[in-house]
SEKOLVEX-290332 format. One record per residue: x, y, z of N, C-alpha, C in turn. Coordinates in steps of 0.05 Angstrom, whole numbers, plus 32768, in hexadecimal, padded with zeros to 4 digits. Layout:
XYZXYZXYZ/...
***
This chain:
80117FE88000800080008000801280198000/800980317FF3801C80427FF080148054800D/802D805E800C8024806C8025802080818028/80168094803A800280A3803D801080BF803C/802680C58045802D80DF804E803880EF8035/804980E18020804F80F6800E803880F47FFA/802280E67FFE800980F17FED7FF981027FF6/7FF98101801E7FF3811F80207FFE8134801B/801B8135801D802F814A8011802A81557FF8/802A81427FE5802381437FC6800281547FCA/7FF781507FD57FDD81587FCB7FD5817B7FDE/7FE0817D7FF27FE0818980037FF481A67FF4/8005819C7FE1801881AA7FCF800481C17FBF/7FFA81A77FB07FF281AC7F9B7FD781BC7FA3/7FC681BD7FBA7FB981CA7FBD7FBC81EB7FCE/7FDE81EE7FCB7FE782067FD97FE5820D7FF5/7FDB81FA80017FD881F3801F7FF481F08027/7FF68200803F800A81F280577FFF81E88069/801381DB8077800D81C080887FF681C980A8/7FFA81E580A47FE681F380B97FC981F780A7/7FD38203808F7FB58204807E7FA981E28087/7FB381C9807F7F9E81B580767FA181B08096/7FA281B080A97F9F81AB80C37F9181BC80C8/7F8581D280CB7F6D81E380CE7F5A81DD80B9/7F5B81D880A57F4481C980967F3981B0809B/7F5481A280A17F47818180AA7F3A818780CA/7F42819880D57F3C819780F47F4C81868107/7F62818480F87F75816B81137F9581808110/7F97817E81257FBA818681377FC38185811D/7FCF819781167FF3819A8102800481998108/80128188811980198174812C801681538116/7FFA8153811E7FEF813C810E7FFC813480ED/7FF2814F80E87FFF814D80CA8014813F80C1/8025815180CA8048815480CF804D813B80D2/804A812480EE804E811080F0803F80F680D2/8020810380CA802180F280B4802E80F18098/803E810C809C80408114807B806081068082/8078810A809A808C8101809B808A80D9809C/807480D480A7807280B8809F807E80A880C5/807280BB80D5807980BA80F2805E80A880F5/804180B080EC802C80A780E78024809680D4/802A807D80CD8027807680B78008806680B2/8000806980C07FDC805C80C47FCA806A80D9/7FC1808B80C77FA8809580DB7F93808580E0/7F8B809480F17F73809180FD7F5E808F80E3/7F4B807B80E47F31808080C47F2B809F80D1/7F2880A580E67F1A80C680E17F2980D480DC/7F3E80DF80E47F5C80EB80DA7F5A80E980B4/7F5D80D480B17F5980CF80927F4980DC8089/7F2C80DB80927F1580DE80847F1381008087/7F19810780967F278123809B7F3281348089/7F49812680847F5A812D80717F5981288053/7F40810C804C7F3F8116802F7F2E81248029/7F1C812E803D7F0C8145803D7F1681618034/7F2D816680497F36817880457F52817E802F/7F598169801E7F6981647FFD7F5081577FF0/7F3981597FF37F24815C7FDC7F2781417FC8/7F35812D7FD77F3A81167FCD7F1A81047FD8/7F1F80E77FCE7F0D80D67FE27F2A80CB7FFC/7F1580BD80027F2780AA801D7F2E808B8006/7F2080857FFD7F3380757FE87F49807E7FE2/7F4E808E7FD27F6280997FC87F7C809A7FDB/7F7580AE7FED7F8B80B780037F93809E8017/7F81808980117F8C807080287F8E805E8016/7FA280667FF67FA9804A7FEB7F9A80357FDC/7F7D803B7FE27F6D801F7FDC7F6B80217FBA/7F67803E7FAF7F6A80447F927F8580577F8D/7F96804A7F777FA480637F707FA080757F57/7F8C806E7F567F7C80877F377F6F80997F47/7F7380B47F4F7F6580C37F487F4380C87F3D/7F3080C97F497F1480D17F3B7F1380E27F2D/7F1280E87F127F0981077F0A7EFC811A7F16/7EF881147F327EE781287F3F7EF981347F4F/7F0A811F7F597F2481207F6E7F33812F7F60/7F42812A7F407F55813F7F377F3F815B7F3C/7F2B815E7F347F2481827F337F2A81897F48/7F2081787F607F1381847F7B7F3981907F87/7F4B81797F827F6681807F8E7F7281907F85/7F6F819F7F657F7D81A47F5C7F6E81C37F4B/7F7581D77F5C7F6781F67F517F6D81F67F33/7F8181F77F227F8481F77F0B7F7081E37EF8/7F6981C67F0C7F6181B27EF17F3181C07EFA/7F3A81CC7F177F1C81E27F177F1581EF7F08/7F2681FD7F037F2282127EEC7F27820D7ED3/7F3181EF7EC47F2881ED7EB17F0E81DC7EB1/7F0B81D07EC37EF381C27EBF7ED881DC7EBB/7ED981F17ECE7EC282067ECE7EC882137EB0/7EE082167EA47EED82237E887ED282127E6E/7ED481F87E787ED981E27E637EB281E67E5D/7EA081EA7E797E8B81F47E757E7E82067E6A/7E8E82187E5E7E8682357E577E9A822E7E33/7EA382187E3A7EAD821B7E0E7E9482107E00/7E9182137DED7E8882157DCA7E9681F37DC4/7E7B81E07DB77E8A81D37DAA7EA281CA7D9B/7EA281E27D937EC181E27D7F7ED081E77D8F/7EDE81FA7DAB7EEE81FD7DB37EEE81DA7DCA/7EDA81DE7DCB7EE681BA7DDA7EFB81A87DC6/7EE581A97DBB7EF381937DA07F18819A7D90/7F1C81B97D9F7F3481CB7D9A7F4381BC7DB8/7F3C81BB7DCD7F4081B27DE57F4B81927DE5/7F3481827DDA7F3981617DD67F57815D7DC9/7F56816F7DB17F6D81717D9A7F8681717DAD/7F86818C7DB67F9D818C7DC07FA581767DDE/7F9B816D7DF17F9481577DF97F9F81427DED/7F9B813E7DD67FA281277DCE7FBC812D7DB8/7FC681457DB77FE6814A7DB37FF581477DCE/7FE9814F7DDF7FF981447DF9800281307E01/7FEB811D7DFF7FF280FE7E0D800280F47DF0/800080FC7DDF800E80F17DC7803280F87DCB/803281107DD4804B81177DDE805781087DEF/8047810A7E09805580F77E1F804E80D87E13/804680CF7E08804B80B27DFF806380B27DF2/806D80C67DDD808680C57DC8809880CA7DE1/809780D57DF080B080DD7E0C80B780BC7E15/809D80B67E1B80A5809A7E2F80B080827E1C/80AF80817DFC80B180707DEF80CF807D7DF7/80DA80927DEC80F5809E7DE2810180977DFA/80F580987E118108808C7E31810D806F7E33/80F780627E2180F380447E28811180417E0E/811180477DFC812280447DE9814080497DF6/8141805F7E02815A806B7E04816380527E21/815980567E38815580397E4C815F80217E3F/
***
């Protein structure tokens, strides 16, 4: 099972929170944190948890290992940038989606030619 503290780190990052921000959101000691994110804590409490994916906008799946995908609901919710395209993505015009998909799919086409050119070079 992966463990818990640098995916709070990671997510806690990425939501511009410090370790006092998501400890006043979750409602538990930053104290608490600190010990889960250094890996002093390596198995909260289910409430502690449930706490905390509350407050990184994750599920409790997610944050305790049981899934490692991400929900599409979980990337928006954690992540202010993938919010605002999702609220963006509601206000385009057929064509500009379909301008959106396009490029989307020059992307992953990119990082696929990256990982082949590493698998090659490897």
């Amino acid at each position: 099972m992966e463990e818990i503290g640098p995916k709070v780190v990671a997510l806690r990052s990425k939501l511009g929170m410090s370790q006092k921000d998501l400890a006043d959101a979750a409602g538990i000691p930053q104290a608490t944190v600190s010990r889960i994110e250094r890996g002093a804590i390596e198995q909260p409490r289910a409430e502690v948890l449930r706490k905390l994916a509350e407050a990184l906008h994750v599920t409790l799946d997610y944050l305790a290992g049981r899934t490692s995908v991400m929900s599409g609901s979980d990337v928006v919710r954690s992540d202010p940038r993938a919010e605002m395209l999702f609220r963006g993505y509601g206000k385009m015009s057929e064509e500009e989606r379909e301008e959106l998909f396009a490029y989307f799919r020059f992307l992953d086409g990119k990082r696929e030619q990256k990982a082949r050119d590493r698998r090659d070079k490897g």
